[in-house]
N, C-alpha and C positions, 0 to 999 in steps of 0.2 A: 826448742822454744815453745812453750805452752800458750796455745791457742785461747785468745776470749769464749768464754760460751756464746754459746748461738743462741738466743733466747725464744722460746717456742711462740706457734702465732696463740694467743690468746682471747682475740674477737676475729668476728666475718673481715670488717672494715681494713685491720691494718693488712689481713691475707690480701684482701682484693685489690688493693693498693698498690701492691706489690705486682700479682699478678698481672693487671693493668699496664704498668709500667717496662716491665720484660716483652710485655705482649706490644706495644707500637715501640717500642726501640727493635724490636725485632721486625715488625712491618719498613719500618727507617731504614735498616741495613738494605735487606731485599732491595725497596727502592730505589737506593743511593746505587747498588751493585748496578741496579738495571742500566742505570742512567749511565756507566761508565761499556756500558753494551751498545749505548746508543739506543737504549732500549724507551720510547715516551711513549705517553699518552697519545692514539690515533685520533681524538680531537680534546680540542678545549672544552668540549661541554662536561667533559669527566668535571676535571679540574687540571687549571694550572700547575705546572713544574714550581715556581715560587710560591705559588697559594699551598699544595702540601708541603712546601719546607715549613709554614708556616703553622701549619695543622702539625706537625712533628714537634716542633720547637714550643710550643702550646703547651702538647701532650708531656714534654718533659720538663718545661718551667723553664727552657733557656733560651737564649738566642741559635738562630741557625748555624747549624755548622758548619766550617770552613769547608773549602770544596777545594780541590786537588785533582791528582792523578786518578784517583780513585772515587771522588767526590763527596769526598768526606764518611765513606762507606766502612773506611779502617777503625777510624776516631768512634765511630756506631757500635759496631761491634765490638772493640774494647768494653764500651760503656754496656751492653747487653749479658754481653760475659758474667761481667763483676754482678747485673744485677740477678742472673743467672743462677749463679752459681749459689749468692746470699739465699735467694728464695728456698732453693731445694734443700738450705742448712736448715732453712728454719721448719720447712715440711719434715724433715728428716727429726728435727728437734720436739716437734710437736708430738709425731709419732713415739719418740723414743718415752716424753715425757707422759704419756698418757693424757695429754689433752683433749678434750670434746672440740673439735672444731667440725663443721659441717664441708666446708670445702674440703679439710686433712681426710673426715671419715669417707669420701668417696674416695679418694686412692687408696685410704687402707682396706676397704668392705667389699671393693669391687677389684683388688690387685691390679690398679694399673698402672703399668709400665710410665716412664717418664714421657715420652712421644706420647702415650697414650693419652696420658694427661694435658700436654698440650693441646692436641686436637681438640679435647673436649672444651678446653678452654679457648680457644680460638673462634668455636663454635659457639658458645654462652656470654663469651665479654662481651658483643653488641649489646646484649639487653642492656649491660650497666653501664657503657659507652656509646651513644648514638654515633661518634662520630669514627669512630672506626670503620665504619663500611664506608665513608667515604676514602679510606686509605686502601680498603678492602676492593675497589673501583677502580684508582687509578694504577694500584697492581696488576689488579685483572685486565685494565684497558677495555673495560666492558663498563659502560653505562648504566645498564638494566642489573649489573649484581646488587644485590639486596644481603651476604650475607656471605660465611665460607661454601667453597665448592672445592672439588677435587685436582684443579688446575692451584690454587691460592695455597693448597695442603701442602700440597707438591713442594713449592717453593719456602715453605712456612718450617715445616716441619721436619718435613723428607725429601732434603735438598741434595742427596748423595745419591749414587747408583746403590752405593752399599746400603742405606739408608730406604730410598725406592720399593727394594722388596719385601721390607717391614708393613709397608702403606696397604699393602694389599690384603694383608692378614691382618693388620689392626679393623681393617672396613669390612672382613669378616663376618657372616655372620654366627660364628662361632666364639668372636672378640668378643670382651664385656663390654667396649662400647655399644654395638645390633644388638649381642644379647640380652640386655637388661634394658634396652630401648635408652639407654644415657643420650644415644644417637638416633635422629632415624635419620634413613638414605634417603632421599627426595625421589622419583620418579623419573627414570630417562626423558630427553626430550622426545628423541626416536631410538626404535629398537636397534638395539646392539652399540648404544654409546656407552663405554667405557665410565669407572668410576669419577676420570676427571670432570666428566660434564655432568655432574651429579650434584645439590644440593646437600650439605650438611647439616642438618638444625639439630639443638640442643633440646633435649625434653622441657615441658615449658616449665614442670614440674624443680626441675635445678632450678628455675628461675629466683623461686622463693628462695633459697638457700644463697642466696647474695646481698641481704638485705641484712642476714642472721634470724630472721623469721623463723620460728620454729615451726613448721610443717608437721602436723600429727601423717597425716596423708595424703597422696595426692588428689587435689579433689576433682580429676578428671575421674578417678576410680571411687566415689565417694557414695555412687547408687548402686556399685558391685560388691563392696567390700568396706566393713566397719573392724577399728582398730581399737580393741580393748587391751585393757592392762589388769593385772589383778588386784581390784578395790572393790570388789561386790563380794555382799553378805551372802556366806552358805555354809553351813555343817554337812560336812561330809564323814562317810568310814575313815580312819587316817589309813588301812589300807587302800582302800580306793586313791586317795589321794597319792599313796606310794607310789601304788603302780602306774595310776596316767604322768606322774613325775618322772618316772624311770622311759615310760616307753616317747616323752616327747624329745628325750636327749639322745634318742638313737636314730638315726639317720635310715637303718637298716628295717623297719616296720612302720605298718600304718595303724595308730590304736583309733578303733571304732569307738565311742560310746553311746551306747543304747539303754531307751528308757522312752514313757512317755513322753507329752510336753510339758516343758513347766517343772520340770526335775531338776533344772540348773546342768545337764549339762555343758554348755557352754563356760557356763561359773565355774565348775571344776576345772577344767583346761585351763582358764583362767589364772586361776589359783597354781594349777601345776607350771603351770610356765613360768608364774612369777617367780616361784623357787629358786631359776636359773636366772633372775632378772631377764627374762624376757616378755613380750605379749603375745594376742593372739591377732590375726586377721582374720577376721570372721567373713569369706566369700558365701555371696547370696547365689547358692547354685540353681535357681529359679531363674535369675536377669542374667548371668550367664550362659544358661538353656538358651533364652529367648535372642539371645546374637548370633548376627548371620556366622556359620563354619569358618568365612575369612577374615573374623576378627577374634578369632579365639586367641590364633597363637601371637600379634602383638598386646593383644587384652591382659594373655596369661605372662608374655613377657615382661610387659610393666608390670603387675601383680609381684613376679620374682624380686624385679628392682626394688620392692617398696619393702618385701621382707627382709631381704639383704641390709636396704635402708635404715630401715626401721627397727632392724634386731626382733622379727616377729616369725609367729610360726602359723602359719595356713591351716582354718577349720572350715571344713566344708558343711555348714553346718545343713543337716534337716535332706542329706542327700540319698534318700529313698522317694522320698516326694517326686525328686528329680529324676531319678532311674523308671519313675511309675509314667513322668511327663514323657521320656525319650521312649517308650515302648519296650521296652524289655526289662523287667523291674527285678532282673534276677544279675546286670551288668550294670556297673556303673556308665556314667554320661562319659561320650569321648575327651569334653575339657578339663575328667581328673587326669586323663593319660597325659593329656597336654601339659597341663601343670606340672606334674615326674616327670615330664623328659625336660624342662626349665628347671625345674626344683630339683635337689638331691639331700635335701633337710628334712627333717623330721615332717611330717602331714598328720592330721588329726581328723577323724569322720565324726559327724552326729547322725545318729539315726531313729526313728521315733517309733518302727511300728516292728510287730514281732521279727519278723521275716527280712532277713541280713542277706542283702546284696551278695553278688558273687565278688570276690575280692583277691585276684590272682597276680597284684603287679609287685606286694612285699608280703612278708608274712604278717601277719594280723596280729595285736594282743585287742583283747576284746573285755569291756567294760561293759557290764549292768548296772544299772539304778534303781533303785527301788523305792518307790514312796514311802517316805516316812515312818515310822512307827507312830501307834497311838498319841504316846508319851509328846512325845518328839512334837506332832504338831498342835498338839494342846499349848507345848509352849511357845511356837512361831506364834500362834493367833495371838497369845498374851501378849509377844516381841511385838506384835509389829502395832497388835493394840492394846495398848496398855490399857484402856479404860473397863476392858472385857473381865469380868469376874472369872474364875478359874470355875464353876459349873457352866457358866456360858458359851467359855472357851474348848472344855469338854464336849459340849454338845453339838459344837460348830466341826472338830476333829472329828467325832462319832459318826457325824452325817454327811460329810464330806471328806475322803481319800483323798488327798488334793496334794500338791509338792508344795515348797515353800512359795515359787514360781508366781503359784495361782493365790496363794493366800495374800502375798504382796499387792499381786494388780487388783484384789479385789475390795481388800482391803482400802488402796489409792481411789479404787471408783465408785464406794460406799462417800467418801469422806470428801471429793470434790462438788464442787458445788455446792457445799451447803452455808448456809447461812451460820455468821460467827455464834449466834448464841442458840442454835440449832443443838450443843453439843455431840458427845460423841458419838458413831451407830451404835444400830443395835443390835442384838440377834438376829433379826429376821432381816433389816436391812442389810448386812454381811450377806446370809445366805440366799437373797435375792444379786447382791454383787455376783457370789459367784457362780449361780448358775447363769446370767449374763456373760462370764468373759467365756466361757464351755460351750453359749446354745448356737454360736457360729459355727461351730464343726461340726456339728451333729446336723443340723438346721438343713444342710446339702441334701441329706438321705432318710430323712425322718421327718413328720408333720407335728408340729405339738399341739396336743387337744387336750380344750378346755375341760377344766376340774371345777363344775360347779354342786355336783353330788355330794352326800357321806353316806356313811352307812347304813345311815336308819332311811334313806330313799329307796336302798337296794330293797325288791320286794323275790329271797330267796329263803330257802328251807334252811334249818336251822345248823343244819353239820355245815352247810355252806357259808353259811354266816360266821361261823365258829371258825371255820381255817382262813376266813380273809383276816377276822384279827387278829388267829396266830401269825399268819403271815404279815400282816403290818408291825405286830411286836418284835416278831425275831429282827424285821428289816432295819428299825429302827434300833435294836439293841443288839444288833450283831457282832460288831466289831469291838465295843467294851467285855462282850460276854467271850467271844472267842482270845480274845486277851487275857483274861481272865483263867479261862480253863486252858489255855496254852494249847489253842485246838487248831492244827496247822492248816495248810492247802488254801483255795480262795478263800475270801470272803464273802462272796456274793451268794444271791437265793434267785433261784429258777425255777419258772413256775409254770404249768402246766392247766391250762381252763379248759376243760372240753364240755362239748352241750350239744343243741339243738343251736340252729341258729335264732337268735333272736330272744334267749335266754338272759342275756346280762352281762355276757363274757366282758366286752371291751366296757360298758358300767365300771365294771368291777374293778378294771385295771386302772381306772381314772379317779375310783373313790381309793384305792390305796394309797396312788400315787398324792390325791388331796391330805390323805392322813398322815403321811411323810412330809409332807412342806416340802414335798420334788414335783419339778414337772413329768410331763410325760409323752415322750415321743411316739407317734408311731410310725415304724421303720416302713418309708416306699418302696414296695419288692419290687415295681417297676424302675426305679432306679440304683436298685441292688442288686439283681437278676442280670446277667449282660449275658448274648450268644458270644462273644468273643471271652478265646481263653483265659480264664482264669482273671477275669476282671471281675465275676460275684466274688469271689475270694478277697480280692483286694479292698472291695467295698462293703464287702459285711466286717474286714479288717478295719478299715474305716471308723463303720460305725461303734465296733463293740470299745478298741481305743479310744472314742472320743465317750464313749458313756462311762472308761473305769473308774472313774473317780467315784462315782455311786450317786452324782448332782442331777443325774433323771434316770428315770425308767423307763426302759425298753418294752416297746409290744408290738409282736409280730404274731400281726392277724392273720389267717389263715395258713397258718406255719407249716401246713402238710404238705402245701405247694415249696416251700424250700427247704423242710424238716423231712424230709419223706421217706421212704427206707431205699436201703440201699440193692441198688441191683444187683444180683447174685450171679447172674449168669449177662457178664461183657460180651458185647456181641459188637459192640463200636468203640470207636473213641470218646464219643460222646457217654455212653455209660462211662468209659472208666475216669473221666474229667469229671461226671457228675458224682461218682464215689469219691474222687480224692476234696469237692469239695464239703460233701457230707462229713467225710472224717476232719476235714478242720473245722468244721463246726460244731463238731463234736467236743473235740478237744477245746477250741476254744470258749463253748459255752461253758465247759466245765470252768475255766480259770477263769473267768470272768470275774469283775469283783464288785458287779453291781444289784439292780433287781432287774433280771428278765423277765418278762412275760409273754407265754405263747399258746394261742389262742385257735382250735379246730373245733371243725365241725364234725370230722371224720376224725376219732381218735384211735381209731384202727392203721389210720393210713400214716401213723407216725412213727418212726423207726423206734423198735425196742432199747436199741442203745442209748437211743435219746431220753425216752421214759424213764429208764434208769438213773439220768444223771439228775430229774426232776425233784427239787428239794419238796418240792410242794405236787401233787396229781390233783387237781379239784375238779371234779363232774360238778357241772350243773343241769339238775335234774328239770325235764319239762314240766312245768309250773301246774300245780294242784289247779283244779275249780276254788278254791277256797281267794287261791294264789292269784288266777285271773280276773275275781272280782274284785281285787285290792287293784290289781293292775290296771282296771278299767276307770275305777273310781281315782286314782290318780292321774290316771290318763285326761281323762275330760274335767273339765272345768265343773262346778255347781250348778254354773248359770251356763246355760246352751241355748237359749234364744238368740238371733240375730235380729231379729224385729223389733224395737225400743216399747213397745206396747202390748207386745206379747208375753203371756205368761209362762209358768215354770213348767220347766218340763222334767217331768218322770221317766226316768228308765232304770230298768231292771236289770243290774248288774251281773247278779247270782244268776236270772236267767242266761244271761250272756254267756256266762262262764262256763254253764251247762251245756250250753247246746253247741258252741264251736271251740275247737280245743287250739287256741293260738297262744302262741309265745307272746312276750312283751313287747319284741320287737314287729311282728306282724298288728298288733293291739293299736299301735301308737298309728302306724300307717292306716288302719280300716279307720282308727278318729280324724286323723288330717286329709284323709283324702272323705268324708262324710264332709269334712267344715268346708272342703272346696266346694263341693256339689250344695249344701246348705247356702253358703256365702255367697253364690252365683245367682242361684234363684231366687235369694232373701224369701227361705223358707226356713223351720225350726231344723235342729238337727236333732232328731228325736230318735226314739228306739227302732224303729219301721226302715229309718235313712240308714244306720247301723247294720241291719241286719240285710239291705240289701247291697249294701258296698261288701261286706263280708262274701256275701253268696259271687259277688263279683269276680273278687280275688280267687276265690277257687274256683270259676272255672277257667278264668288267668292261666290258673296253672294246670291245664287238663285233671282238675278234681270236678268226676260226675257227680258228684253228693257234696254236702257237708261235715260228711260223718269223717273222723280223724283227725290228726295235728294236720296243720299248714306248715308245707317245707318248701 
């Protein structure tokens, strides 16, 4: 005889319905059994024997049922059966037809058993039944129950001895109930009570899923973990794309991807996942550092639930930052292990900075990124602004290495705020965007100084003059011209100022940095420097990563204190910690792909390997007499009376020049400290006040005479 079809469940509503139903005809049996035990309620204040016939007969739209030998306990049971048995045709239907149902997808994502699924549901039907824990009560014979517990299971579920030793391993924490937190076990009253005297609660998280509420994620996990799908714009290699496609559907590796910020790794994952129609879960391994050890592992276990959930795949995104927080930046943080030993699905790392974590829990396949080609992001600028002319857009590409990443947000924070008839930005407005969204990473370890010079303020000799503007031209025309001639390796220019102090050096690096439309940092060697190991290393990583893009330039003042040569004969560990971090600094000046600039007094005291990698050597020569009357006469003003009725005063610059041989930088100091001593007395500041604040300063510096440079 050919069976009807069983029609699969096609909304939350008609599932729960059902469920509902199974679930207090089942409460009713148990009941009815007790009663024929002799088994009541210990007082009235539960509730009356009559008042829950009456809460049964409610629940299932009928009148009470006959009472008997049995108490109408048999007549129940029939009627549970039938509805029993209809449910799990149509669970079984749902599954078979490929239906989306959110209640069907937890039994099929999370395999659980048919008891299993009961429990769970015995657990969760209060939310959408208030009046079940009062059935739930006079079962219990306990007043104070609020919900299931381990004694109500017992009876409910697992009402057989054969049945009994299931209960125990379902409550497991090995079960997918503990495991995926579907469940959590409430907290003994006192030690060593048994799972009966144990609360049951349902994650509040299922809650939503009764409603048919589409839940993207749980939003208890909502400050840990963001659930992306692949809809963001990004050109990628299509081998790149291949390969993070390939390694997110293997179970058996962890694909790292490495790259600046703002490269779109994430976007790629993205994109690679969606291939297999899945998403990503983007874990903030920052806020998960910051929770105490004993909430890792139900943190990370609900994290599983949501992937299994959610059909997502776990990116731990930016997790070197993390391994640098936990102290040893060579091991990942303990809550990746924790996650593998809950997860046994594909994982995916981002990582931002040269130097890749130790990775020994799968085999690694490992992705780089790389910024854009020229081409490439000439045409993002147009994409993302269309109003940009294609020389504009060129110029914007040429002077900024940037990922698509950074042209978007900068793009978005040129063009907010403005006024409707403002029209579109402009050149300069973009490039002031993006060196805005850059100067917070850099900002940590470098001071930016003001660019109010050009070059015809510089008061230097003429070859010297000559190589600042070949080196403002190359810098400016570097990356179109090494395009060009197909001329590989970085692209950055490193530059080399050495002098006299008080020559013009850090000048010099501020009027370039002016003639480039870049800002210009100077990097705190007091906050780069660290006695604890290998933390300069991480912070001069730091820094030169947040300058690659080429949106400012770098200057490291007295560079000989961390340029310095390298000790030849190790006599500590301390020597061999300071070699290993010369040679990365070595290496990494060289790939650098910006403008450095590094700035001694002693050019002697700078290691020869380093010189070597110098695109640029500029000496700045101690300033002619000719040199220091320019410098003088810029120096002071026209007018040098302080006294409103006093007249002009005369000095003689060229003599100046002659008689004491100072740098520019010594020059400016003997004039502001002359205007104090002037300004205090409200007396002129004349040549006489001049020449004895000069005589002052050298003997400052145990100089017997005047004759010589001031150093």
């Amino acid at each position: 005889m050919n069976r009807e079809p069983v029609e699969p469940y096609r909304d939350v509503a008609s599932h729960l319905r059902d469920e509902l139903a199974r679930a207090w005809l089942r409460l009713e049996y148990q009941t009815r059994l007790s009663w024929t035990k002799g088994r009541v309620a210990a007082t009235d204040d539960v509730i009356a024997a009559t008042d829950i016939g009456r809460v049964f007969a409610a629940a299932r739209g009928a009148e009470p049922a006959a009472g008997g030998d049995d108490a109408g306990a048999g007549v129940v049971l029939e009627q549970w059966l039938v509805a029993h048995r209809a449910c799990e045709a149509r669970i079984r239907a749902t599954v078979e037809a490929g239906e989306r149902s959110p209640l069907v997808d937890l039994i099929r994502r999370f395999g659980l058993t048919p008891r299993q699924w009961s429990t769970l549901m015995f657990a969760l039907l209060p939310e959408a039944d208030p009046n079940l824990v009062q059935a739930y009560r006079y079962l219990a014979r306990d007043e104070s129950c609020r919900g299931l517990d381990g004694r109500l299971l017992a009876q409910l579920v697992y009402d057989t001895p054969t049945s009994r030793s299931l209960m125990a391993r379902d409550l497991s924490p090995s079960s997918p109930l503990l495991r995926y937190r579907l469940l959590d076990l409430g907290p003994a009253a006192t030690p060593g009570d048994s799972t009966l005297f144990r609360r049951l609660r349902a994650a509040t998280r299922l809650v939503y899923l009764l409603d048919g509420t589409t839940i993207e994620l749980d939003p208890e996990l909502a400050d840990l973990a963001e659930l992306r799908r692949g809809s963001g714009r990004g050109e990628f290699p299509a081998v790149t794309l291949d390969h993070a496609t390939a390694a997110l559907r293997s179970a058996e590796v962890i694909l790292a991807v490495q790259g600046q910020r703002g490269l779109g790794k994430k976007l790629l994952l993205e994109q690679a996942a969606a291939r297999w129609e899945q998403r990503i879960l983007v874990l903030d391994g920052r806020r998960l550092h910051q929770l105490p050890p004993s909430a890792h592992g139900p943190t990370l276990r609900a994290v599983a639930r949501e992937l299994i959930l959610l059909d997502a795949l776990p990116v731990f995104a930016d997790l070197d930052d993390v391994a640098v927080l936990d102290g040893d930046r060579d091991a990942l943080p303990p809550f990746f292990d924790a996650l593998l030993a809950e997860w046994s699905g594909p994982v995916a790392i981002t990582i931002n900075r040269e130097r890749m974590p130790r990775i020994h829990q799968r085999p690694l396949v490992h992705l780089a990124l790389e910024v854009p080609n020229l081409g490439t992001r000439t045409a993002m600028w147009r994409d993302v602004v269309p109003s940009l002319a294609a020389r504009d857009a060129e110029s914007l590409s040429g002077r900024f290495a940037i990922p698509g990443g950074v042209i978007v947000a900068a793009a978005q924070a040129a063009t907010a705020g403005r006024m409707p008839d403002a029209g579109p930005p402009v050149v300069e407005e973009l490039a002031h965007a993006v060196a805005a969204q850059l100067h917070q990473r850099i900002s940590r370890l470098g001071k930016k100084l003001p660019t109010p010079f050009d070059i015809d303020d510089l008061v230097v000799d003429d070859d010297t003059r000559a190589a600042l503007l070949e080196i403002a031209a190359a810098a400016r025309e570097r990356r179109r011209i090494r395009d060009a001639f197909k001329l590989r390796g970085a692209q950055g220019i490193s530059v080399l100022f050495s002098g006299h102090p008080g020559v013009g050096k850090t000048m010099s690096g501020t009027v370039l940095a002016r003639r480039l439309g870049l800002d210009i940092y100077e990097v705190d060697l007091s906050q780069v420097v660290s006695k604890w190991l290998g933390e300069t290393e991480k912070n001069l990583s730091d820094v030169f990563d947040a300058a690659e893009p080429g949106h400012v330039v770098l200057l490291f003042n007295e560079a000989d204190s961390l340029f310095g040569k390298r000790t030849a004969d190790v006599k500590s560990s301390n020597d061999r910690y300071a070699n290993l971090e010369t040679n990365y600094l070595l290496q990494r000046l060289e790939r650098f792909g910006g403008l450095a600039i590094l700035t001694t007094n002693l050019t002697s005291a700078i290691d020869q390997a380093f010189k070597r990698r110098f695109t640029y050597d500029v000496f700045f020569s101690f300033p002619s007499p000719d040199m220091r009357a320019e410098l003088w006469r810029r120096t002071l003003p026209s007018r040098t009376r302080t006294a409103p009725a006093a007249s002009e005063v005369e000095i003689d610059f060229d003599a100046l020049a002659e008689k004491f041989e100072l740098s520019g930088g010594f020059i400016k100091v003997a004039c502001e400290r002359a205007a104090y001593v002037a300004g205090a007395n409200d007396v002129e500041l004349d040549e006489p006040l001049l020449r004895a604040t000069i005589e002052r300063m050298y003997r400052e510096r145990g100089k017997l005479s005047t004759v010589g440079p001031l150093e």
